[in-house]
Every structure is written in structure tokens, then in C-alpha cells.
C-alpha positions in Angstrom: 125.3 74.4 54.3 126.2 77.4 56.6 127.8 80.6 56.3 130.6 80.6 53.3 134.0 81.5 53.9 135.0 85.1 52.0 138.9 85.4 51.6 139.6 89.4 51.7 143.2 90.7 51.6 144.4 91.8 55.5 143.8 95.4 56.0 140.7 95.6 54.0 137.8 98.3 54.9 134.5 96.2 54.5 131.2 98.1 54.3 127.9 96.0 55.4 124.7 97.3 54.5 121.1 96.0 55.7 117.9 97.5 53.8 114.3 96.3 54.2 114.4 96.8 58.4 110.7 97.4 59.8 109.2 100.4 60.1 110.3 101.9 63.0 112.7 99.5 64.4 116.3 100.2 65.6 119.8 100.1 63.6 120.5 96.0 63.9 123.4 94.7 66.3 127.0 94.4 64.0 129.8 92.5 66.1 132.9 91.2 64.4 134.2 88.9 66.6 134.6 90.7 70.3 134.1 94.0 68.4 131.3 95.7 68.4 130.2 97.9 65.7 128.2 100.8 65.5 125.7 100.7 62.6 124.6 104.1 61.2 120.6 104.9 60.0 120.4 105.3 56.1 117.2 106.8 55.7 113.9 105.0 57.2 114.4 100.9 55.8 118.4 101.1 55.7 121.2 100.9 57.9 125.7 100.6 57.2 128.3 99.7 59.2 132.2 99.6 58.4 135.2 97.6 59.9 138.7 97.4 58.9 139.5 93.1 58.6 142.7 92.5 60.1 142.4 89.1 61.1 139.8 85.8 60.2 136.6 86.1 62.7 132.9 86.5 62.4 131.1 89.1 60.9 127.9 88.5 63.2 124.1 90.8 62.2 121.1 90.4 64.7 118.0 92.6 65.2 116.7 94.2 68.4 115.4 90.7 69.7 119.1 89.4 69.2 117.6 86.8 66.2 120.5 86.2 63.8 120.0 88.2 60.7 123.2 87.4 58.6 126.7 85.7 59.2 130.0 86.3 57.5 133.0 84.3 57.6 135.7 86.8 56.7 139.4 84.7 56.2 141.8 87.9 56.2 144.6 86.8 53.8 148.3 88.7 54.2 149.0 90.9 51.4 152.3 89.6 50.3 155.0 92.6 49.5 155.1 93.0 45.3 158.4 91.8 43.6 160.2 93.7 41.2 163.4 93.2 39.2 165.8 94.4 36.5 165.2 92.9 33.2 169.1 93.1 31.9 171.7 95.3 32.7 170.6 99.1 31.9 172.5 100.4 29.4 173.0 103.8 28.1 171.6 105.7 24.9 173.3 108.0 22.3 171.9 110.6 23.8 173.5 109.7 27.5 170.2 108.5 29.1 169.9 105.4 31.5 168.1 103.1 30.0 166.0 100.5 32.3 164.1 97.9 31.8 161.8 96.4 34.8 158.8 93.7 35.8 156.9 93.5 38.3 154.4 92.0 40.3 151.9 92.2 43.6 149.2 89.8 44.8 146.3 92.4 44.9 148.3 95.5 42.3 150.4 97.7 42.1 150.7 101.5 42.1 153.7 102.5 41.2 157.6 101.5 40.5 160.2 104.3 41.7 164.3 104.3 41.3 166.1 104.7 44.4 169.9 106.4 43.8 172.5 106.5 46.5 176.5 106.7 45.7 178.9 103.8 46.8 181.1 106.0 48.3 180.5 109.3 51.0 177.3 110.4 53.3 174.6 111.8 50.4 171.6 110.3 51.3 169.3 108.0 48.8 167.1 109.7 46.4 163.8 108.2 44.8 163.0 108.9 41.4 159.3 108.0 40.3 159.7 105.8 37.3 155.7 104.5 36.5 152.4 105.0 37.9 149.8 102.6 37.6 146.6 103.7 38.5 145.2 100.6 37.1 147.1 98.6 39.7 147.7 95.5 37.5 148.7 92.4 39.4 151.7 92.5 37.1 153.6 94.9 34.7 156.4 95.7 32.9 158.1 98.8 31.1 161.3 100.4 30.0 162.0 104.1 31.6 164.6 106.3 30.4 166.4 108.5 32.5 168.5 111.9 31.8 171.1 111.9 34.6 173.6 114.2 33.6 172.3 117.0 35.1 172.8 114.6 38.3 174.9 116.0 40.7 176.7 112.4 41.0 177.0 112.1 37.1 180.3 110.3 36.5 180.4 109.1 39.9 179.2 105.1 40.7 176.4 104.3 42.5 173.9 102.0 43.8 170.9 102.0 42.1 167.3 100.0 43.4 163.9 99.2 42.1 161.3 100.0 44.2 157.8 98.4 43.5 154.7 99.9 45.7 151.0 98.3 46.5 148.1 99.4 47.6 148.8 99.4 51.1 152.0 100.9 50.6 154.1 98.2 51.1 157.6 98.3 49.2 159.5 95.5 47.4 163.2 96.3 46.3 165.4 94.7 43.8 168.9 93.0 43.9 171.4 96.5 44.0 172.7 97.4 40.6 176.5 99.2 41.1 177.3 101.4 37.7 178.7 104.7 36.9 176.3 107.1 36.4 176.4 108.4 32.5 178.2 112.5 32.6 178.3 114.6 29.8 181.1 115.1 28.2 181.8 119.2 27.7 184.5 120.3 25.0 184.1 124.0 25.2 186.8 125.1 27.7 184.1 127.7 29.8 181.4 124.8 30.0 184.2 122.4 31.6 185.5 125.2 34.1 181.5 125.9 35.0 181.0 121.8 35.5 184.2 121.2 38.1 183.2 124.2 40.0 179.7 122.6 39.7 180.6 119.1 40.8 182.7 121.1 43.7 179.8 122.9 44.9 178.0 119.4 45.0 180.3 117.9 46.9 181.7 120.0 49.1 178.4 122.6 50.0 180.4 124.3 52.9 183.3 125.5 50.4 180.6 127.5 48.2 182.6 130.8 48.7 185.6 129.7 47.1 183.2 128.2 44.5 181.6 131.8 44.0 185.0 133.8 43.7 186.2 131.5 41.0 182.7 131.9 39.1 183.3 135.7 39.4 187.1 135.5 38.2 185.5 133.1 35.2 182.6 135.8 34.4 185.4 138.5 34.3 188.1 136.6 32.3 188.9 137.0 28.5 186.6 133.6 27.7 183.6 136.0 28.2 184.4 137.9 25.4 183.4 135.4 22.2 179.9 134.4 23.9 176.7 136.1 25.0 176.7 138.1 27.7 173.8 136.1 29.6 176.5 134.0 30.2 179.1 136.2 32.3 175.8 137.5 34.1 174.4 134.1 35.0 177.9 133.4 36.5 177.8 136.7 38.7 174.0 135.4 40.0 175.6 132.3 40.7 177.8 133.6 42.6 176.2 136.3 44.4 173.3 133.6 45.4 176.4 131.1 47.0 177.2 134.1 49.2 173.9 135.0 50.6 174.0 133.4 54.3 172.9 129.9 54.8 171.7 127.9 51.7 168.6 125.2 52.2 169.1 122.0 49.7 166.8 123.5 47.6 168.4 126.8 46.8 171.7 125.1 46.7 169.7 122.6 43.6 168.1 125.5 42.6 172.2 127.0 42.0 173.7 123.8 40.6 170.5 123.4 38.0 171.7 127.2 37.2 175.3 126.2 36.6 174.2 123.3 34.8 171.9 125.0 32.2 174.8 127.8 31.8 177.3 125.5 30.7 174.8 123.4 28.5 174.1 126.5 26.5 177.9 127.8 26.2 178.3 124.2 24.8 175.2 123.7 22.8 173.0 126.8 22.7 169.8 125.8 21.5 170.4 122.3 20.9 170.2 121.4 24.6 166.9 123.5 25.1 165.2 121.4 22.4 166.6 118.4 23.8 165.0 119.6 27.3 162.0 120.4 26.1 161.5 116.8 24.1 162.4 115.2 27.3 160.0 117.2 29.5 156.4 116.9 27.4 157.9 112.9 26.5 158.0 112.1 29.9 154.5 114.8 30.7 152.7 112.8 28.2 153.6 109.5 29.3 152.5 110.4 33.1 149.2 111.9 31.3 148.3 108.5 29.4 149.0 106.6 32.9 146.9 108.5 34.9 143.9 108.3 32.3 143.5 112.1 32.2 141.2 113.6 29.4 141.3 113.2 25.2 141.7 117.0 24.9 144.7 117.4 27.4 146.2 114.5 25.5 146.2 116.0 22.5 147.6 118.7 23.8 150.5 117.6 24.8 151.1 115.7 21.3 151.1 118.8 19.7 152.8 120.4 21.7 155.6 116.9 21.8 155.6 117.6 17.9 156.6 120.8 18.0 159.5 120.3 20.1 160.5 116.9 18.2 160.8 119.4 15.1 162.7 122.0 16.9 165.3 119.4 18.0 165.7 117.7 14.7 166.1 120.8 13.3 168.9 121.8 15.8 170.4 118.4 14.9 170.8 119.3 11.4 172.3 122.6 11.9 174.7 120.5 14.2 175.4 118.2 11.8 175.9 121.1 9.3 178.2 123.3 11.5 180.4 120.1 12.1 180.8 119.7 8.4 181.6 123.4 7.8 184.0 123.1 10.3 185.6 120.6 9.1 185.3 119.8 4.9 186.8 116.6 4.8 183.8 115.1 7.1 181.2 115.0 4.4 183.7 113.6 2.1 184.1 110.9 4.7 181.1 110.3 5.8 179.7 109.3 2.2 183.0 107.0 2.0 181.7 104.8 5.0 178.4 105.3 3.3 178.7 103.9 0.3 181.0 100.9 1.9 177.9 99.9 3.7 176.4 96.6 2.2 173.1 97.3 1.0 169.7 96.5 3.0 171.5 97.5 6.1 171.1 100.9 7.4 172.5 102.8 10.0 170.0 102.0 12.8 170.3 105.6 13.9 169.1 107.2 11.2 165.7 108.2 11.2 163.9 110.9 8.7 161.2 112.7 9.5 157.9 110.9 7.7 158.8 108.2 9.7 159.0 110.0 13.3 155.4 111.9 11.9 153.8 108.8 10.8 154.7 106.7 14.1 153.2 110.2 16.2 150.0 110.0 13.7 149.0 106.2 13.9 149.9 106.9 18.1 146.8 109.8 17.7 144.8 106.7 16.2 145.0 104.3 18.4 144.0 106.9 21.5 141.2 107.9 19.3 139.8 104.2 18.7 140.1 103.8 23.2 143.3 101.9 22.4 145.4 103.7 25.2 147.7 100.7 26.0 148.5 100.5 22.6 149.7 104.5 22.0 151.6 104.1 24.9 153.8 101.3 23.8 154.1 103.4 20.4 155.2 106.2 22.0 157.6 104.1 24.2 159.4 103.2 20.3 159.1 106.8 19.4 160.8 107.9 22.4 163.4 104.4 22.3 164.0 106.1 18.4 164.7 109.4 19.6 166.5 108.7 22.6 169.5 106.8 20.4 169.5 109.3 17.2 172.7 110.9 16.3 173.7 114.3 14.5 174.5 112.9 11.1 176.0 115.0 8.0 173.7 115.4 5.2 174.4 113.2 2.0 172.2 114.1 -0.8 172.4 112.0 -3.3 173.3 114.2 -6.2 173.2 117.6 -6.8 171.4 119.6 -3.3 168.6 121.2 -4.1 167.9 124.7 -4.0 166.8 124.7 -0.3 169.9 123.1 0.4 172.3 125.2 -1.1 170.6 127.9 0.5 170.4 126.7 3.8 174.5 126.0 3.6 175.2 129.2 2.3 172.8 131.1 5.2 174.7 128.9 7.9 178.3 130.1 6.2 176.4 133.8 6.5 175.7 133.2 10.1 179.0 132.0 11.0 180.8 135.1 9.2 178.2 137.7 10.8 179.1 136.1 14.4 183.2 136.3 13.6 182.5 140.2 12.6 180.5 141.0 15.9 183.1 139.3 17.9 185.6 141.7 16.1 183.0 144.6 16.6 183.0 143.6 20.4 186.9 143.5 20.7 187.2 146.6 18.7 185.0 148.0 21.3 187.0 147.1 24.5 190.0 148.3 22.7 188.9 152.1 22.2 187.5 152.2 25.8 190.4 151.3 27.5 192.8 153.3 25.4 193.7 156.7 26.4 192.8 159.6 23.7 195.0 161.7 23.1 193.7 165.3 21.0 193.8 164.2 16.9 194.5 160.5 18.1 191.3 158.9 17.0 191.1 160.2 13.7 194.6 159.0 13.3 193.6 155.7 14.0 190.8 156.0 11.3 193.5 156.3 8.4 196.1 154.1 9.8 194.2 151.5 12.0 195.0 150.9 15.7 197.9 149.6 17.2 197.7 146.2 19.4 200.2 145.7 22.1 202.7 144.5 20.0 202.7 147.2 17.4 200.6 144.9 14.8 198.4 146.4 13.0 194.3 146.0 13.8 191.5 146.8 12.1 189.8 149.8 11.8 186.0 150.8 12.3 186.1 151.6 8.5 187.5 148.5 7.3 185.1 146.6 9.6 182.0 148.1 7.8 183.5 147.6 4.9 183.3 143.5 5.7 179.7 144.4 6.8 178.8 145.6 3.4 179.9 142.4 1.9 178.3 139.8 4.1 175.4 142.1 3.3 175.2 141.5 -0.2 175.8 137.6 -0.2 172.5 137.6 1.9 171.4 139.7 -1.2 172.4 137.2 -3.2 171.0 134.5 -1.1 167.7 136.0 -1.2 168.1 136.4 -5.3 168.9 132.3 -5.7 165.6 131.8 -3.4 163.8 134.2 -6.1 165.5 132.0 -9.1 164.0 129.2 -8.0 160.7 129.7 -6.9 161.1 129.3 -3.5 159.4 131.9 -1.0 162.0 134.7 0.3 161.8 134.4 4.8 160.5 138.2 5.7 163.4 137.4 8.3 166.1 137.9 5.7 164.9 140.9 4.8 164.9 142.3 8.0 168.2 140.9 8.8 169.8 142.8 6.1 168.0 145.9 7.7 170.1 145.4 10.6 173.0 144.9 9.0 172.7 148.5 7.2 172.1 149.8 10.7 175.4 147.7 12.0 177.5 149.1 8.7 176.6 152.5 9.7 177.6 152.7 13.1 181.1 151.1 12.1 181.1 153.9 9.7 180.4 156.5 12.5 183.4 154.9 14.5 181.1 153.4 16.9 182.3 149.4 17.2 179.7 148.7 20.6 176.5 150.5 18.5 176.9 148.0 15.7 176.9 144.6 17.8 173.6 144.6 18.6 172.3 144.4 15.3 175.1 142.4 14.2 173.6 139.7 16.9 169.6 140.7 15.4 170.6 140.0 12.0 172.3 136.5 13.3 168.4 135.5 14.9 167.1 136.3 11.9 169.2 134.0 9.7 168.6 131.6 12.2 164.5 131.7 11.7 165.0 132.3 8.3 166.4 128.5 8.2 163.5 127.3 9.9 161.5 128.8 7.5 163.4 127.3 4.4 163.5 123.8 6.1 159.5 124.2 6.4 159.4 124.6 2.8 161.4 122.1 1.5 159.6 119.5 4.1 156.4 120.8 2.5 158.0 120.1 -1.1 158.7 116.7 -0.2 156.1 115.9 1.0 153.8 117.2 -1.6 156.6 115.6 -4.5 156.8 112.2 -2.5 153.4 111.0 -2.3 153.7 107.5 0.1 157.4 107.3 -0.9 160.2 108.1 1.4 161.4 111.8 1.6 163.8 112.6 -1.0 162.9 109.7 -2.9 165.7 107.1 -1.4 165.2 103.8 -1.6 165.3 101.6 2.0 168.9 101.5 3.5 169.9 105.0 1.2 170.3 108.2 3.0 167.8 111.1 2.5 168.1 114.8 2.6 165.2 114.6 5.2 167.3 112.5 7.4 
């Protein structure tokens, strides 16, 4: 029947091998077509020779004698570019990330699936972001990707935005354009808004960058500096300084935006948006390590390390949700309101406690243990879906709180009061330096308290320790309640009312600048402390729950642990 036709994608590299040749006798003759090929000696019987197929034509094999060993009819079909599309408009999470859902497809596979940005408007050039590899190269595929684009210098701004689908051979396939406004943060604090429009400045106008840098130094000298950390006033000087040092390449000018950026996210947030990086980062790590079939123990690496953040950034969205309701009572009081108005069997879709975050991460460690990989991916996808929409929500016990509770609460109100008398330690400070002494003035001062500007009068470094000693005895009595009830006492709260003895005595000694240091010690130490008493109760309900839901709550009911 002669030689059958072999269909091969165009561009392929075909290897031909013949084995069993005589003793002694020459590499055979290899012509493809008008090409001739030069076949290379594999050891004494063997011989290989390799061609790229570009076109249909005959792969032709003869020995020394020119008697036909072997034909090939090689049909060299096109590789047609792979297709990809938007399933649905993107939308965009609670938590401000672009959501985007995508399928695709390719004739022979594909490799990957990238995001290409550009903005509507102006001469920034497009950017690719890599969405999905696919080492696999399936002929077709699908996923959802989230993307955090507020750091984006073109947050807030509208842009075009096309998916990119790549093969084998490095051909492309693009999507219809999608024109949307790119999700932007929204900044209360007044210093994170002035940091953000010098930011966005910066980004779009890169040859005004000294202007930019003399209004972050008139920012890291003004009043505003005063009531937060002093990384913050120093990170604004760097900025600055860095804008001013000749000619900038785009990466040192990303390098100064990213700077700005994670500046005014921690004057906003503090640790909240560290957590919230961190998830983000070892979400998307672990989803790239699962694609690219890397090994079991790496994997479960970066799930423990995933857990670890996850609980660091619910944690920080419960002391969110608390601080919002300290700072304003009538929240809570609300909040259960619309609770309780709910019809029942129908949740809040947002809320999420912690057994079920822990037991969706656990069956996810199964399935890659059983060689189910496909399967823990799509289960992390949910997890990180869940995530990627919860809210801060105000805890609603249902009753009485427990001990843990009531302690955490009373610890945050500690917290707050130990940051308002270190702001006042700080003021107190600046006030003493830059008033002139006159001989017997300060000790006047000490009896009759300073006088501001106006001729009010301002606290004293005695009355200020006096404060001190208070707060330091409700952490006594914080630490007592623990006792009552049989709950462990955080070494951290012991130590933290070490520092505040050391902060009371240098406000006794007159010295306001000594005692802010340990003022802001004692503050990190509540603030581990609370980790430590939410690790308790966690371990309480766990242990008091069996296979019910934390806290006991029946489906659709708030929990403690939510």
C-alpha cells in the first residue's frame, strides 16, 4: 500500500533513527525533499538524523548502494494561533482585587495566558502581567485569576485591558479589549492621601520628581508626623532624597513609588496591609508551585507557611473590626440590629469562621497527598475566591463574651490608652526642647504645669506618670481576670507592665522623650499578648466543639470565631 501519510504540526523538529546497519558500513543517505541531511554515527549498528518540517515533502533513507531503506510522507499541518476570551465582565472583590475569568484554547497546547494593561488615555506603554502557566499544555483550559491593582501606578485611572493566550511555538492569540477603571484604594487617613497624590504625580509626570521630593520633605517635617511612628517621616526623607539623586531608570523610579505606596498603606492600616500582602504573595507562590509540578515537600511548605499568614490576617481583621467598634459604640448595637432582621437560613455570604477556612486548607493537603493535584488547585482557587471577598465584621457573641473576650476588649481599650499617653509623652517632649529655660523655671513648671501658647494650662511630667500608674494597674487587673478564670497569663503582659514601670519613672524624673520608648514596647507587647489569648480561645473551641461549628452557632448564626 506504500508509504503512509504522517500529519506533524509545521515547525516540528523530527528525529529519524536507523539501528541494525552492517558491520562496518557507512551512516545511510537522509534527504527530505531537495535537502540533504547529515546522519550522525550512534555507536557501531546505529545512526540519527534531525530536520525541522516546515512544509509536506518526503522523508527519503537509502544505504551506500542508494537501495531505498525507508520512506516517510510527512504532511506539515499550520499550527493555528490559540483563542482566548473573557468569560463575563471582571468584576471586583471586597477586598479591591480584579477579578477575571478566562478560556482558552490551541490546536497542539498551550503554555501560558498573560494580561496585557495599557491606559486609554496618554503615552505609557502596555504592560503584561502573567496570569497562568501551563506546563501541561492542555489543548484547552480555563481559570479565574485575581489581581491586586491598587498598588498600580494607573489605579483609578481607565484602561484597556487584553488576554493574551501563548503556544508552543510562541504564537499569541489576544482577546476582544475590555475598557474599565482600574479598582484604587480608597485612603482616609489625611498623611496616606497626601503620600498617594504626590505618588500618582510622580507616576505621571516622572520629570517633576523634585517638586514631588520637596513636598515629601515639607510632609515628613509637618505637625502630621507627630501622632505616628517615626519610620514614617524617615521613609518620606528616603523618598525624597532617592527622587533627587541624578537620573532615575524605571526601575528605581518603581522601586520609589512601591516605597510611597507601602508608606501610606501602613499610616492607614499598619499591620493589616502587611498580612494582606503576605496572603496574597504565598496565594499566588503556591498557585505558580502546583502549576509547574514542583516537589510534595516545597508544597507543603508553602501551605504552612499560607496558614500562617491566613491567621495573621484574620487576626488583624478582628482587631479591625474591634477598633471600629470602640471607636464607635453604637456600631455593635447596630450591627446585631440588621442581624437579627436577617430571615433565617440566609447568612451573610461574607462571613466566614475559621474551622471552615482550616478544614477547606486540610482536605486541599489531602487531595495533593492522594496525586489529586487538579483537584487541590480548584480548592485552593475557593479558598482564595472566600478570602479575597471577606469583610472586617464586628463581633456578635451571642450572650454573655467569654472570658477571652472580655479580655481581649479590655487589652485593645489598654492599647489605645497607652498609645494616647505616648503621643502626650512625645508632645510634652517637643514642648520642653524648644522652650527656653530660664534659672528655677523648670521646677516651676513641675508644681504648676506648663503654659501652651495660649496661656492654657498643660500637663505636667508628674501628672503624666501619674496616668501611667493607672493604665498600669488595669493591665494588673487584666492579668488577675485571666488568673480567675483559668486562662493562661501571655509572659508578654508581664513584661509590658515592666516597661510601663520604666516609662512611669522617667515621667517622674521629668524626662517626657525617655518614657516613649517603653510606652511604644509595652503597646507590642499587648499586641502579642492578643495573639496569644486568641490562640487560646481557638484552642478552647476547638477542643469544647467537637465537629460542631465554633462557638456552638447553629448555620446562618454569627460565631465568636467569625
Amino acid at each position: 500500500g506504500g508509504p503512509r501519510r504522517t500529519l506533524v504540526p509545521a515547525g516540528s523538529q523530527a528525529l529519524l533513527q536507523v539501528h541494525h546497519l552492517p558491520e562496518g558500513a557507512p551512516a545511510p543517505q537522509v534527504r527530505f525533499e531537495d535537502q540533504e541531511l547529515t546522519a550522525t554515527r550512534l555507536g557501531e549498528a546505529s545512526a540519527e538524523a534531525r530536520l525541522e518540517v516546515a512544509h509536506d515533502g518526503d522523508l527519503v533513507v537509502r544505504d551506500e548502494a542508494q537501495a531505498e531503506i525507508a520512506r516517510f510522507l510527512l504532511a506539515a499541518q499550520p499550527d493555528r494561533v490559540p483563542t482566548i476570551r473573557s468569560e463575563g465582565e471582571p468584576s471586583i472583590t471586597l477586598r479591591n482585587a480584579l477579578e477575571l475569568a478566562w478560556s482558552g484554547a490551541d490546536d497542539y497546547g498551550l503554555v501560558s495566558v498573560a494580561l496585557e494593561i495599557e491606559p486609554t488615555s496618554g503615552d505609557r506603554p502596555p504592560e503584561r502581567i502573567a496570569l497562568k502557566s501551563l506546563p501541561d499544555q492542555p489543548r484547552e483550559a480555563k481559570g479565574r485569576s485575581y489581581l491586586d491593582t491598587t498598588p498600580h501606578p494607573l489605579a483609578g485611572a481607565e484602561v484597556r485591558m487584553v488576554l493574551i493566550a501563548v503556544d508552543a511555538a510562541g504564537q499569541e492569540g489576544r482577546s476582544e479589549p475590555i475598557t474599565l477603571t482600574l479598582p484604587e484604594r480608597k485612603f482616609e487617613h489625611p498623611v496616606a492621601r497626601a503620600i498617594i497624590e504626590q505618588r500618582k504625580d510622580l507616576a505621571e509626570t516622572p520629570q517633576e520628581r523634585e517638586s514631588v521630593a520637596d513636598i515629601l520633605d515639607q510632609l515628613a517635617g509637618s505637625q502630621m508626623m507627630e501622632e505616628l511612628p517615626t519610620s514614617v517621616p524617615l521613609s518620606l526623607s528616603s523618598a525624597a532624597e532617592r527622587l533627587r539623586r541624578g537620573e532615575l531608570s524605571e526601575q528605581e523610579l518603581d522601586s520609589v513609588l512601591e516605597q510611597l505606596w507601602e508608606t501610606a498603606l501602613f499610616v492607614e492600616e499598619g499591620r493589616m496591609a502587611t498580612a494582606e500582602a503576605d496572603m496574597r504573595r504565598l496565594q499566588e507562590e503556591l498557585e505558580r508551585a502546583l502549576a509547574e509540578g514542583r516537589d510534595d515537600a516545597e508544597i507543603e511548605r508553602l501551605m504552612d507557611e499560607l496558614q500562617a499568614a491566613m491567621d495573621r490576617y484574620l487576626d488583624e481583621l478582628t482587631r479591625q473590626a474591634l477598633a471600629e467598634a470602640m471607636r464607635d459604640p453604637e456600631a455593635l448595637e447596630r450591627a446585631l440590629r440588621e442581624q437579627q432582621q436577617m430571615p433565617p437560613g440566609e447568612p451573610n455570604p461574607n462571613m466566614v469562621d475559621r474551622q471552615d477556612l482550616q478544614s477547606m486548607l486540610d482536605r486541599a493537603r489531602e487531595m495533593l497527598k492522594s496525586g489529586s493535584r487538579e483537584a487541590a488547585e480548584q480548592m485552593l482557587s475557593q479558598l482564595r475566591e472566600m478570602m479575597e471577598n471577606l469583610q472586617a465584621q464586628l463581633p456578635m457573641p451571642q450572650g454573655e463574651p467569654s472570658p477571652g473576650e472580655q479580655a481581649l476588649s479590655d487589652l485593645q481599650e489598654a492599647i489605645r490608652r497607652q498609645q494616647m499617653l505616648q503621643d502626650e509623652a512625645f508632645r510634652m517632649d517637643q514642648r520642653m526642647n524648644q522652650m527656653p529655660q530660664q534659672p528655677g523655671q523648670q521646677g516651676q513648671q513641675g508644681q504648676q504645669g506648663q503654659q501652651g501658647q495660649q496661656g492654657e494650662q498643660q500637663m505636667t511630667p508628674e501628672q503624666l506618670a501619674q496616668l501611667q500608674e493607672m493604665l498600669r494597674r488595669q493591665l494588673g487587673q487584666i492579668m488577675e481576670g485571666l488568673a480567675e478564670q483559668g486562662m493562661e497569663i501571655p509572659d508578654e503582659l508581664g513584661q509590658a507592665e515592666l516597661q510601663m514601670r520604666g516609662a512611669e519613672g522617667q515621667l517622674q524624673q521629668g524626662s517626657p522623650g525617655a518614657a516613649t520608648d517603653p510606652q511604644g514596647q509595652a503597646m507590642a507587647l499587648m499586641q502579642e499578648a492578643g495573639r496569644g489569648i486568641m490562640d487560646q480561645m481557638r484552642q478552647q473551641m476547638g477542643e469544647g466543639q467537637g465537629q460542631g461549628r465554633p462557638g456552638g452557632t447553629q448555620p446562618g448564626q454569627p460565631g465568636r470565631n467569625q
